[in-house]
FIMIDO-797413 format. One record per residue (C-alpha): residue number from 1; residue in three letters; x, y, z. Coordinates in nm, 3 decimals, always signed. Layout:
[pt NUM; ALA; [X; Y; Z]]
...
***
This chain:
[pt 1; UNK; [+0.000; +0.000; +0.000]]
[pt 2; UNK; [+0.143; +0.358; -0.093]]
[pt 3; UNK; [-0.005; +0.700; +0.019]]
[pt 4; UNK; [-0.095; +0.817; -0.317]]
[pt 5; UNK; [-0.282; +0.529; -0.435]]
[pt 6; UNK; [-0.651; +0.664; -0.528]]
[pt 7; UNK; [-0.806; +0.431; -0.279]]
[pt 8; UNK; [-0.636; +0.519; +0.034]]
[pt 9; UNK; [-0.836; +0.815; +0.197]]
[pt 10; UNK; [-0.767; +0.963; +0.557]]
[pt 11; UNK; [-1.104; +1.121; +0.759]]
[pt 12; UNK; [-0.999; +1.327; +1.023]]
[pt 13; UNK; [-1.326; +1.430; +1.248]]
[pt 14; UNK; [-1.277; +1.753; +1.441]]
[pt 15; UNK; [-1.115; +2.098; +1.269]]
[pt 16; UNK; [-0.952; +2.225; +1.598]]
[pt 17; UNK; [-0.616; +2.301; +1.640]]
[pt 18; UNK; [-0.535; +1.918; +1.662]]
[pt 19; UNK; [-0.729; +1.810; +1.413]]
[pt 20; UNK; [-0.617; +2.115; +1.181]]
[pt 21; UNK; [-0.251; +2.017; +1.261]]
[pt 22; UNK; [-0.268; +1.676; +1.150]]
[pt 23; UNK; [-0.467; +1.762; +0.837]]
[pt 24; UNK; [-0.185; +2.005; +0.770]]
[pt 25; UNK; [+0.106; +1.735; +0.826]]
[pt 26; UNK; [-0.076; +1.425; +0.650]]
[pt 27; UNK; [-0.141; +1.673; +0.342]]
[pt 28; UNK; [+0.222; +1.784; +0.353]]
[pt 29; UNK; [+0.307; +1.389; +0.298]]
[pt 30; UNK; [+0.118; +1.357; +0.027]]
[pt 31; UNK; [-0.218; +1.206; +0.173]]
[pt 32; UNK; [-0.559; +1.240; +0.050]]
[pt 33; UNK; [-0.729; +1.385; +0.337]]
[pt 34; UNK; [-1.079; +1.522; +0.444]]
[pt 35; UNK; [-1.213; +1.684; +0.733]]
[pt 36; UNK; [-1.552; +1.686; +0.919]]
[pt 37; UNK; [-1.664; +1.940; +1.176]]
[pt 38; UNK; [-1.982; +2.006; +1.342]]
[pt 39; UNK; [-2.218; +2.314; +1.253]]
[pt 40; UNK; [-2.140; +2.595; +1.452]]
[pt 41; UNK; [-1.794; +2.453; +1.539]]
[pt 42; UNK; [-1.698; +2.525; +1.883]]
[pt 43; UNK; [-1.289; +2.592; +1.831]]
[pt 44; UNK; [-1.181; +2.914; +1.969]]
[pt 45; UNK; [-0.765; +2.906; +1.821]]
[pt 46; UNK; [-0.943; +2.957; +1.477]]
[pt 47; UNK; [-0.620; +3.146; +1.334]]
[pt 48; UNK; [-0.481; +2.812; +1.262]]
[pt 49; UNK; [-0.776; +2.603; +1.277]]
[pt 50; UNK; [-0.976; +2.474; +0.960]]
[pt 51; UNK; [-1.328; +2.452; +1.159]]
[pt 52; UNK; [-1.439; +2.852; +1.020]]
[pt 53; UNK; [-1.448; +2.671; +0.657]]
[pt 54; UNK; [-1.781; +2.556; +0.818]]
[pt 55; UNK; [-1.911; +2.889; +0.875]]
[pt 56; UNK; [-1.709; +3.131; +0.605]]
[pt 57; UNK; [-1.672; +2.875; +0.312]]
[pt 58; UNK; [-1.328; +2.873; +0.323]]
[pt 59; UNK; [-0.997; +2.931; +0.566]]
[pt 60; UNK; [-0.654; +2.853; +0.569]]
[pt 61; UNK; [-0.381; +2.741; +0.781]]
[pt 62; UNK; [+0.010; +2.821; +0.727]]
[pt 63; UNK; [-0.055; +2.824; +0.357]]
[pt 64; UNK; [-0.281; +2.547; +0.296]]
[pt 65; UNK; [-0.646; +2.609; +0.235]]
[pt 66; UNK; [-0.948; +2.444; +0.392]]
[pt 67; UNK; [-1.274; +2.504; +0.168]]
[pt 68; UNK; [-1.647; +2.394; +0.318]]
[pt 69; UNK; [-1.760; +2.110; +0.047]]
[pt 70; UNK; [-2.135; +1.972; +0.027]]
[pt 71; UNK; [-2.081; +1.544; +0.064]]
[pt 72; UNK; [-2.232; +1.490; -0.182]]
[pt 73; UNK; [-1.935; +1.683; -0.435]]
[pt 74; UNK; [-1.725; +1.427; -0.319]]
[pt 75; UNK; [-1.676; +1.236; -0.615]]
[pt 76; UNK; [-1.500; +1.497; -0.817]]
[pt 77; UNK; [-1.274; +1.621; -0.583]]
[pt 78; UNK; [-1.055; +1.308; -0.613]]
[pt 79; UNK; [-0.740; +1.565; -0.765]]
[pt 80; UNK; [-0.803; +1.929; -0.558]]
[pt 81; UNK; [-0.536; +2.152; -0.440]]
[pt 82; UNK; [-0.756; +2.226; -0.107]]
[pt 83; UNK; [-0.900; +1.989; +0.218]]
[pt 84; UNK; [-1.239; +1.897; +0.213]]
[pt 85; UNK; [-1.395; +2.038; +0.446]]
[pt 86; UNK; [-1.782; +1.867; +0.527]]
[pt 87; UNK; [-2.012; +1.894; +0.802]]
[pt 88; UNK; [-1.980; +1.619; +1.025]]
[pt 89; UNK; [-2.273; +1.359; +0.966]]
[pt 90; UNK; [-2.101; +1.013; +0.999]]
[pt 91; UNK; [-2.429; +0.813; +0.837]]
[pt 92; UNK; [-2.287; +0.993; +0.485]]
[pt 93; UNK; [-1.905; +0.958; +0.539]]
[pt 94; UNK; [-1.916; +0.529; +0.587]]
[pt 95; UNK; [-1.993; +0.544; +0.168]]
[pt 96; UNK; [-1.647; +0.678; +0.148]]
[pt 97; UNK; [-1.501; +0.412; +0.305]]
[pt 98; UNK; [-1.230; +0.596; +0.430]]
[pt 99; UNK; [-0.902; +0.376; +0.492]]
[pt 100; UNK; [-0.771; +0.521; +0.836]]
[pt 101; UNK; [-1.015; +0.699; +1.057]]
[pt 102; UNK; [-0.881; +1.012; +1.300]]
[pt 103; UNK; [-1.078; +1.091; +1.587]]
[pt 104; UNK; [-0.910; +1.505; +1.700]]
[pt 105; UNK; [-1.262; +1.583; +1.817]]
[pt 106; UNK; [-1.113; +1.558; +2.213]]
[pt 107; UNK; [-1.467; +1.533; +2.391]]
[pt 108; UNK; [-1.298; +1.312; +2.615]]
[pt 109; UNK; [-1.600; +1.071; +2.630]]
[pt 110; UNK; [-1.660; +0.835; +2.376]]
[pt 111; UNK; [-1.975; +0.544; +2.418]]
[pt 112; UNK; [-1.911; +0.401; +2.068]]
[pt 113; UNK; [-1.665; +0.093; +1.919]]
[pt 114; UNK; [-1.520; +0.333; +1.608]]
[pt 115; UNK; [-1.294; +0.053; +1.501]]
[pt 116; UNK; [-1.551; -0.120; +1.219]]
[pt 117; UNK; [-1.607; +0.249; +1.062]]
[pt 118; UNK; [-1.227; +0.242; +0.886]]
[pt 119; UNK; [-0.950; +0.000; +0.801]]
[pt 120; UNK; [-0.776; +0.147; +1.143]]
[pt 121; UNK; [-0.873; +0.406; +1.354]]
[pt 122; UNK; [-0.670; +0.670; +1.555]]
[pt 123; UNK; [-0.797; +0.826; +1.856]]
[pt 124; UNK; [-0.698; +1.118; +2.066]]
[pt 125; UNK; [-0.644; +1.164; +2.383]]
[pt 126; UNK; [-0.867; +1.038; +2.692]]
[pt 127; UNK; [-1.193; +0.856; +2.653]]
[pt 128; UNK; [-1.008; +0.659; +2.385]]
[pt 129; UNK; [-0.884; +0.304; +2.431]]
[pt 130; UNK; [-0.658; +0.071; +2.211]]
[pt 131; UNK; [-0.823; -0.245; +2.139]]
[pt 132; UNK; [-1.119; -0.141; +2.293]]
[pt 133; UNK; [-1.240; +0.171; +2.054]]
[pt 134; UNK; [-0.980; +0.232; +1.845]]
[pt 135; UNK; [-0.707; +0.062; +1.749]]
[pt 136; UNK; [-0.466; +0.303; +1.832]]
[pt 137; UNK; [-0.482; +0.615; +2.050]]
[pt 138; UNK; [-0.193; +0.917; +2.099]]
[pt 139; UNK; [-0.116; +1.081; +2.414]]
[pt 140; UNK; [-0.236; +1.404; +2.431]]
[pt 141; UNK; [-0.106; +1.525; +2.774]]
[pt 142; UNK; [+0.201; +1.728; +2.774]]
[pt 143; UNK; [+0.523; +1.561; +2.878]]
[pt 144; UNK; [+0.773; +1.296; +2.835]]
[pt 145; UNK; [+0.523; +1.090; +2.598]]
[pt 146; UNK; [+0.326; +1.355; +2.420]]
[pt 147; UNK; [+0.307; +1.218; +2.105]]
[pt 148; UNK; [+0.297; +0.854; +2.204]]
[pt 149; UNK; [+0.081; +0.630; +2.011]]
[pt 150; UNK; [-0.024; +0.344; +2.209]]
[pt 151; UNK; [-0.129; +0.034; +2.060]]
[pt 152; UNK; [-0.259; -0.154; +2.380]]
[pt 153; UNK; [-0.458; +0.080; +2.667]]
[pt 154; UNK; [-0.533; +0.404; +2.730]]
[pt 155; UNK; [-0.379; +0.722; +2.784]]
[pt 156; UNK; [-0.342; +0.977; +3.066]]
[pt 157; UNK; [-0.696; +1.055; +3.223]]
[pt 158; UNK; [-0.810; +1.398; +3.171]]
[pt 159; UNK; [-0.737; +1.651; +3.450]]
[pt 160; UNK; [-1.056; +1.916; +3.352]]
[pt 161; UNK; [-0.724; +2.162; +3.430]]
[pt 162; UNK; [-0.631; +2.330; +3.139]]
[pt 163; UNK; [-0.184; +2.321; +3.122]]
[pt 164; UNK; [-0.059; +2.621; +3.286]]
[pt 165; UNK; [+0.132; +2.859; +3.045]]
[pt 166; UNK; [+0.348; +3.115; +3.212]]
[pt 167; UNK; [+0.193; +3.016; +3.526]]
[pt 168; UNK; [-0.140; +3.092; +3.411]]
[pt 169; UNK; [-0.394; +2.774; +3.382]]
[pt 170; UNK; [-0.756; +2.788; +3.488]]
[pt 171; UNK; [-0.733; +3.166; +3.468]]
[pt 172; UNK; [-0.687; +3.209; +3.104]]
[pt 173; UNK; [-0.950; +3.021; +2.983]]
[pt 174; UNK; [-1.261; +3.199; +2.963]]
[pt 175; UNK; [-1.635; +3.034; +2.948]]
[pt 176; UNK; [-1.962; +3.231; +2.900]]
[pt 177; UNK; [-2.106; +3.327; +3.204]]
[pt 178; UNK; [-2.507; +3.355; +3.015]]
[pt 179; UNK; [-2.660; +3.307; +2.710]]
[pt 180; UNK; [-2.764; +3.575; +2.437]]
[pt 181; UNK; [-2.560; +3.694; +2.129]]
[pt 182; UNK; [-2.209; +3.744; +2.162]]
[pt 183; UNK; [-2.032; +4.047; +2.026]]
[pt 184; UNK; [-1.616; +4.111; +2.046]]
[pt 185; UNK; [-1.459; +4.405; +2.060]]
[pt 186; UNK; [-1.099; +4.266; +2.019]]
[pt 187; UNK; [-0.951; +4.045; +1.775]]
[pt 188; UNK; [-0.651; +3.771; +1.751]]
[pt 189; UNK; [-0.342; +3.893; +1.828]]
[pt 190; UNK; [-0.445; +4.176; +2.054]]
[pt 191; UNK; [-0.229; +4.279; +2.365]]
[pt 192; UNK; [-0.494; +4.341; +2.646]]
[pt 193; UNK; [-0.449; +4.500; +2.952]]
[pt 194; UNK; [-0.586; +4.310; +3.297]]
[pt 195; UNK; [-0.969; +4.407; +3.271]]
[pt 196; UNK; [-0.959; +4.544; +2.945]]
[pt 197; UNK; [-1.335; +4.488; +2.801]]
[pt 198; UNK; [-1.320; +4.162; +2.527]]
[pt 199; UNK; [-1.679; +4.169; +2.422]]
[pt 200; UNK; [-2.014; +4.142; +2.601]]
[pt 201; UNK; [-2.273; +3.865; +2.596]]
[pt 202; UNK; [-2.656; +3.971; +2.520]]
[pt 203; UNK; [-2.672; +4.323; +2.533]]
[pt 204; UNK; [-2.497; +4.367; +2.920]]
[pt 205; UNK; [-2.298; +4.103; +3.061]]
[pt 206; UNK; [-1.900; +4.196; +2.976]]
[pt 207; UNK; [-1.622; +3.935; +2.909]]
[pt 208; UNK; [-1.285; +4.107; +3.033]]
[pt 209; UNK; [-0.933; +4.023; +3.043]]
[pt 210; UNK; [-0.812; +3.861; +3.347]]
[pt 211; UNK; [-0.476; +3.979; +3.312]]
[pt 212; UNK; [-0.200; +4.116; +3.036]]
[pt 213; UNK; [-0.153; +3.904; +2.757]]
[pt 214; UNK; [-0.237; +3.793; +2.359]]
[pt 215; UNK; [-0.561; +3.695; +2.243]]
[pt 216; UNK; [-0.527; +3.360; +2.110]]
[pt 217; UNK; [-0.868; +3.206; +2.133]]
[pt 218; UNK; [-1.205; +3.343; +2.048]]
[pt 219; UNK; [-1.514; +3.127; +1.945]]
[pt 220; UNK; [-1.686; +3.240; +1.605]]
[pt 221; UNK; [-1.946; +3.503; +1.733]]
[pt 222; UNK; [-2.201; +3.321; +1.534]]
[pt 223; UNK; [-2.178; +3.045; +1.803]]
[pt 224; UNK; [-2.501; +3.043; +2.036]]
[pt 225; UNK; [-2.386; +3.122; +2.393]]
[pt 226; UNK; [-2.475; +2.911; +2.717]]
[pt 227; UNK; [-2.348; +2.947; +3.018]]
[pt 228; UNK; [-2.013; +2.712; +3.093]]
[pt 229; UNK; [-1.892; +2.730; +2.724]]
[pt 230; UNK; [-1.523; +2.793; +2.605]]
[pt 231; UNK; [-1.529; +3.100; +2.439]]
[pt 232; UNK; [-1.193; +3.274; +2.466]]
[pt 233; UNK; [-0.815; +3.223; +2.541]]
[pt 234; UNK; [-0.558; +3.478; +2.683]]
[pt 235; UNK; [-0.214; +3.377; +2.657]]
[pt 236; UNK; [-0.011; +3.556; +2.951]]
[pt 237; UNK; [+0.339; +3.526; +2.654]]
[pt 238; UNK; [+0.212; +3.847; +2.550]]
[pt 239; UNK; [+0.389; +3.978; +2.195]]
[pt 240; UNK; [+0.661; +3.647; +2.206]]
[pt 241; UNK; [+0.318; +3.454; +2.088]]
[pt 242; UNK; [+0.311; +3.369; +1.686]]
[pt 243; UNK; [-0.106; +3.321; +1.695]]
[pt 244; UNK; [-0.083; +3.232; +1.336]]
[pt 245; UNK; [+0.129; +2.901; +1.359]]
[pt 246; UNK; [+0.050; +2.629; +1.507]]
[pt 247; UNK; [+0.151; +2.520; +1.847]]
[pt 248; UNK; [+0.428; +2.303; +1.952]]
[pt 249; UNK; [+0.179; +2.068; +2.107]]
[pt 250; UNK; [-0.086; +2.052; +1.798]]
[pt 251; UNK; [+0.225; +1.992; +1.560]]
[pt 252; UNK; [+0.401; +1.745; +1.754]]
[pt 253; UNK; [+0.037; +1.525; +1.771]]
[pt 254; UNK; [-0.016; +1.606; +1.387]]
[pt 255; UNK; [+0.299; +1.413; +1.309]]
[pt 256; UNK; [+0.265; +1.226; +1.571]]
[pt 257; UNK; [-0.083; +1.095; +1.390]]
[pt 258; UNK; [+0.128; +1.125; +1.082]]
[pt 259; UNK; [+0.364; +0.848; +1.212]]
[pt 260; UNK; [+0.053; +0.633; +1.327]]
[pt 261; UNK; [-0.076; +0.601; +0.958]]
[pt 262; UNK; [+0.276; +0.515; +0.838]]
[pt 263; UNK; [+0.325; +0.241; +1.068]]
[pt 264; UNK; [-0.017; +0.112; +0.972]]
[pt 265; UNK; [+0.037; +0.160; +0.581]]
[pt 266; UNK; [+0.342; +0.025; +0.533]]
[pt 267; UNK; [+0.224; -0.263; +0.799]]
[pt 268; UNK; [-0.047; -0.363; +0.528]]
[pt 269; UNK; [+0.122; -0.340; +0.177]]
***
């Protein structure tokens, strides 16, 4: 089996960051790749995630464009010079028969057995077990074996603790504190000051900064807000932050999915 043999197709489900990252590094080796996301997608690093395709048609990410594709186009985009990017509806994606399956959605909870819907499947991160829904899965928490894929068991549990970055961790995630349309006044890449207004909820309620640093995260403002929901990221790096790249951690679990469907490829010739 070779990469660029017409049959061999790669799904990835989920346009985050991770999800964006190993689109980005499978393309770069020459797979044929697609990409699913739900409608509105929730990812708030959308300067280097493929998920706004969804909601603006088309996006990019370091140079490679992501453009929002109806399923049922499918059929002639076997040679395009962009990712696929569909709404994620698995009943219309098993007619593709996709040969390795990538699960970078990270919900953490998974009540399914994925490992009949593709030749092999790849999971993420916690909720994910080898052998038991998938049969591989890649550690997703940072340390000695980010990056890991793990052929037999599960990963790190989650912690519900987002990593601290310069000391910050809880505190620079931000999650809407009510419901109603959501408006920002800042953008990606802004320096804010510690309660600087970001935006407002509904037509009162303000989101502000919790401290000096780069916006890195927003969610689309399209997004219905409910209380408890990620909307926003501050990174406490400040100006040393390239928001337009993606992270060390997103492109060391891109490749590290990248390895995954080598080892299973040239395992099955």
């Amino acid at each position: 089996m070779k990469i660029d043999e017409p049959h061999i197709l790669i799904w990835i489900r989920g346009a985050g960051e991770i999800g964006s990252a190993t689109a980005v590094s499978l393309t770069k080796a020459g797979f044929k790749v697609i990409l699913s996301e739900i409608n509105p997608p929730l990812a708030i690093r959308r300067s280097v995630t493929f998920s706004d395709a969804v909601i603006d048609g088309e996006t990019s990410v370091e140079g490679i464009l992501g453009k929002h594709i109806n399923i049922n186009q499918f059929d002639v985009l076997v040679h395009t010079d962009f990712i696929p990017v569909f709404i994620d509806e698995p009943e219309n994606f098993h007619s593709l028969s996709p040969t390795i399956l990538i699960d970078a959605r990270m919900i953490k909870s998974y009540d399914e057995d994925y490992r009949g819907w593709a030749d092999h499947v790849i999971g993420f991160g916690p909720g994910f077990i080898a052998k038991h829904n998938c049969h591989a899965v890649i550690e997703t928490m940072r340390g000695h074996n980010l990056g890991k894929i793990i052929y037999d068991g599960a990963p790190l549990k989650n912690t519900d603790i987002p990593e601290p970055i310069a000391g910050k961790s809880t505190q620079r995630v931000l999650y809407a504190s009510d419901s109603g349309p959501l408006k920002w006044n800042i953008d990606f890449g802004d320096i804010l000051e510690t309660g600087q207004r970001m935006g407002t909820i509904g037509k009162s309620v303000e989101i502000l900064s919790p401290f000096r640093g780069m916006v890195r995260g927003l969610i689309h403002p399209s997004v219905p807000m409910e209380p408890g929901l990620k909307i926003a990221d501050v990174d406490p790096r400040g100006d040393e932050i390239a928001y337009t790249i993606l992270s060390d951690k997103a492109r060391s679990l891109g490749r590290a999915a990248l390895e995954a469907a080598m080892i299973f490829i040239n395992n099955n010739p």
